[in-house]
N, C-alpha and C positions, 0 to 999 in steps of 0.2 A: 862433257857429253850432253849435248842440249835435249835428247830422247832416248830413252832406253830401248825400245822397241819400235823395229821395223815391219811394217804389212804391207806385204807388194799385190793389188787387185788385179787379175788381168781385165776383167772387164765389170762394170761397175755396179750388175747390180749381185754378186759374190762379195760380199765382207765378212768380216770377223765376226759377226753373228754372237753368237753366247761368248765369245772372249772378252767385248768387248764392255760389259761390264763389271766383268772382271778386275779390268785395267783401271776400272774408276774407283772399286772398290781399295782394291791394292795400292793406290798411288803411284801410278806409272805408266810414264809419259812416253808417248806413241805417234810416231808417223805413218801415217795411208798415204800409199801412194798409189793411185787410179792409173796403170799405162795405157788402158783404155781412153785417156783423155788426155794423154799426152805427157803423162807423170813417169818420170826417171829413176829406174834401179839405181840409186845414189849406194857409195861404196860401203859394202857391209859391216868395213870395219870399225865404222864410227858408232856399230850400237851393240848393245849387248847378245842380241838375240834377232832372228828375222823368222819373219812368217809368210810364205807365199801360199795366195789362194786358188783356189777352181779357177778354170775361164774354158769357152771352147776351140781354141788354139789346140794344135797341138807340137809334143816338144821335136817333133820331128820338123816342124814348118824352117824349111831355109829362107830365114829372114836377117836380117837385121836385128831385130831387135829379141828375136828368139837368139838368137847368138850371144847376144849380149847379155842375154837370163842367164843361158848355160854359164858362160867365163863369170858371172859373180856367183852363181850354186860352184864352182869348184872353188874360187875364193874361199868362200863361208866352209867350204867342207876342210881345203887345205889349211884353215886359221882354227880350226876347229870352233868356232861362234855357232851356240846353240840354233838349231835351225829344226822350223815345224813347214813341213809341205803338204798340201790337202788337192787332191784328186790331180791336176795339170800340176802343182806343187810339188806332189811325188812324183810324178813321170819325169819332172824336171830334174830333182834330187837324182834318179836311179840312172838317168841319161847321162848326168854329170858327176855322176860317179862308175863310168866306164861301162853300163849296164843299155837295154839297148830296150825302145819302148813302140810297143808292136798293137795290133789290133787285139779287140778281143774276142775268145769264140764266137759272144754273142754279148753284144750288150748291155749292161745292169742299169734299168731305171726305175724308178721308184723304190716303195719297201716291199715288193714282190717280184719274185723270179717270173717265167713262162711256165715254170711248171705249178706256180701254185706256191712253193715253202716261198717262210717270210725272207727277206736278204738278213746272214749274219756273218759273224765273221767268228773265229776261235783261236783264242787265244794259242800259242806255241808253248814249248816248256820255257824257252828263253823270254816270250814274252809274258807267261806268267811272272817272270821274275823283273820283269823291267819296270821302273821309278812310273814310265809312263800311264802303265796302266795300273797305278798300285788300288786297289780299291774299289775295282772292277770285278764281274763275273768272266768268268772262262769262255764264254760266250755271248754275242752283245747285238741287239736289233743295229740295225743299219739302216741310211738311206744311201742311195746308190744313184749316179747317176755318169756314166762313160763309156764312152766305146772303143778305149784303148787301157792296155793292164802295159806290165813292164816283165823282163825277163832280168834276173839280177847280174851282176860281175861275179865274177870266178871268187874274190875274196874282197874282205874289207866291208860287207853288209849283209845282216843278222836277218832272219826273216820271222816276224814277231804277231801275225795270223796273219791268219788263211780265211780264203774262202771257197764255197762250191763251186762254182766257175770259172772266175779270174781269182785264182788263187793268189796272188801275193796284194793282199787287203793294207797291210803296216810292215813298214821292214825302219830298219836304224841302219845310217851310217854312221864309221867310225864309235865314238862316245858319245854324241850328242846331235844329232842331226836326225830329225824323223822324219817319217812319209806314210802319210793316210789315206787310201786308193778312195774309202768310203769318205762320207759327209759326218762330222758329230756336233757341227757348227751352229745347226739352220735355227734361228727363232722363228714361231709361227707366222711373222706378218712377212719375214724373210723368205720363208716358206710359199706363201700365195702371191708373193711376189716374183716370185720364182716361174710359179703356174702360168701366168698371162705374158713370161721374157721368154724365157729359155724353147728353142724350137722343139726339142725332142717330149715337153713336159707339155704341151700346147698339145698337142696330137693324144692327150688324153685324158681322165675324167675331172676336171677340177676339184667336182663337190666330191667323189671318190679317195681322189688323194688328199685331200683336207682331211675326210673324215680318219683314212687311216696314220695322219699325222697325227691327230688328235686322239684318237686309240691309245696312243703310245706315248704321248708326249711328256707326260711325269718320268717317265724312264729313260726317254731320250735326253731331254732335258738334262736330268739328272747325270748323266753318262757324260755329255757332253760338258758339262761346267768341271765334273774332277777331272775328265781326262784333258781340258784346257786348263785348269789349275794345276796337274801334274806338270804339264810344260813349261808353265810359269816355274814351278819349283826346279825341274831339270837344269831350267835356264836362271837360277839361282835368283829371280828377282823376287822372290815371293817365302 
């Protein structure tokens, strides 16, 4: 097996963020693959582990190559290969595991609501107990940024927090498959680069959201590298 770990980008500038020093630290070798640039869901079961990221697609678009996302998330879920999805990642996960992914009330972007409270998410009693979030508080800041949530399948996925608006924030499928609605990824320079790409992040304060990235950042930070470490461990490479 020439890499142990698979990152599927939808669009290029969403990466692994805080995981991927991780992966340097731990010794373990990784393929990015950009479909944004023409880069191929190659078959999941040549790695131990797969990671899909954010993009602004969504997993409803009948396309091609959305088709081709879903038939390898049911792969990966059928082979049971440790699998981490993040915002378009878990829509992809809950779609391709029979669940069906829908608008949301309203929106989540940045680290605040419309009404003012910060964006968090709480942990559930099953997600208190899960490997992923070992280490974590019960309750955890957030970045947010989508305008579609998921509604789950009848059975076969755990829902592991919550939040105030688009309630299903992390759910598990089967044993080893998760889905992250929020962000725990972003590094700072990932972050402001974020601010001047992404259309819906343009339309609002730069030096605003800088500064409340930088508020929090020791904790996000923090939150973000265990709970990608706990994945690494889920997924036995670490």
């Amino acid at each position: 097996m020439p890499n142990q770990l698979l990152i599927i980008k939808n669009i290029t500038h969403e990466g692994p963020g805080l995981l991927e020093p991780l992966l340097h630290t731990h010794d373990i070798s990784a393929d990015v693959v950009d479909l944004s640039q023409g880069g191929t869901f190659s078959d999941p079961r040549n790695y131990r582990a797969v990671v899909v990221l954010g993009g602004p697609q969504s997993a409803n678009d009948a396309t091609p190559a959305m088709q081709h996302k879903l038939k390898q998330i049911e792969q990966i879920v059928a082979e049971g290969i440790p699998y981490l999805g993040i915002c378009l990642g878990m829509q992809l996960l809950i779609k391709a595991a029979g669940g069906r992914v829908l608008p949301c009330p309203q929106k989540e972007i940045g680290f605040f609501g419309a009404d003012g409270d910060p964006y968090d998410i709480a942990l559930t009693n099953t997600g208190k107990n899960d490997p992923l979030f070992a280490g974590l508080d019960d309750t955890i800041r957030v970045f947010q940024l989508h305008g579609e949530t998921v509604e789950l399948a009848p059975s076969g996925t755990e829902l592991l927090a919550t939040g105030a608006h688009c309630r299903h924030q992390a759910v598990k499928v089967g044993t080893n498959a998760y889905g992250l609605q929020c962000h725990f990824e972003l590094t700072r320079t990932m972050f402001a680069d974020w601010l001047t790409t992404d259309h819906d992040l343009k339309q609002m304060d730069y030096q605003i959201l800088l500064g409340q990235f930088d508020t929090i950042y020791e904790e996000y930070t923090a939150t973000g590298r265990t709970l990608m470490k706990n994945f690494l461990a889920c997924a036995n490479l670490v």
